[in-house]
C-alpha positions in Angstrom: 103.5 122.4 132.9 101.5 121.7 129.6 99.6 118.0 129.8 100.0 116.1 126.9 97.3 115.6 124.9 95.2 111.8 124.9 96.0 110.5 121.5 92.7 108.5 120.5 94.5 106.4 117.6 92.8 104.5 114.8 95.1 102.3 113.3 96.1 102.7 109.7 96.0 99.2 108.2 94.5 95.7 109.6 94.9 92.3 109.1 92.7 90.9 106.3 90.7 88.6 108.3 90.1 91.6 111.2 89.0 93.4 108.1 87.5 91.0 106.3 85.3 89.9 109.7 84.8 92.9 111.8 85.1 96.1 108.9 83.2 94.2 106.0 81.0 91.8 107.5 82.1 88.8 105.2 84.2 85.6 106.1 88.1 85.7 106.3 88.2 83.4 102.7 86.4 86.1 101.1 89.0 88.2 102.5 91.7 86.8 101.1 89.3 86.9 97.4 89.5 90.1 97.9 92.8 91.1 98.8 93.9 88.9 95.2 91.8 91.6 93.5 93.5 94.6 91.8 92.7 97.8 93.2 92.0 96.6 96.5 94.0 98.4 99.5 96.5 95.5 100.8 99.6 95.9 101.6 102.5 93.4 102.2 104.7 93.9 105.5 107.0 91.4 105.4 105.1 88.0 105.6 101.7 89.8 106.3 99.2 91.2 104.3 97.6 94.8 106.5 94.5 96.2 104.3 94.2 100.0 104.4 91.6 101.5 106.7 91.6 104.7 104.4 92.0 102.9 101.5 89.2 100.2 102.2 87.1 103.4 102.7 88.2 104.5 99.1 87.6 100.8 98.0 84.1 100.8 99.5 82.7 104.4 98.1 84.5 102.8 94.3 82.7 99.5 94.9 79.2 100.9 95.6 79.4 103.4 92.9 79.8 100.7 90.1 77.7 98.4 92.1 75.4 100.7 91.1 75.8 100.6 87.3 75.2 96.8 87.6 78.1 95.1 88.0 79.1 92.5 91.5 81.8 91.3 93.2 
């Protein structure tokens, strides 16, 4: 009989403040700035707001890249 296989699962999305806190280092107000801003990777699940772990990646390489050129959040 096959074992199964140990999934080792990241989750996809996270609660602004757990991202806000723990993936971006910044307070869970500034969270919540950033989630208002266009182009940043929230999501609305019924009453909550999950940000993308992919997308904040994305969001993150995008950031730094015009960061860069001069311009701040």
């Amino acid at each position: 009989m096959n074992k199964p296989k140990e999934l080792n699962m990241e989750p996809l999305a996270v609660s602004v403040p757990y991202a806000a806190v723990n993936l971006l280092g910044v307070s869970k107000t500034k969270g919540y700035q950033l989630a208002k801003m266009p182009g940043f990777p929230v999501v609305k699940v019924g009453g909550r707001m999950l940000v993308s772990v992919k997308g904040l990646e994305r969001w993150l390489e995008t950031m730094t890249t015009i960061s860069n050129t001069g311009v701040s959040l």
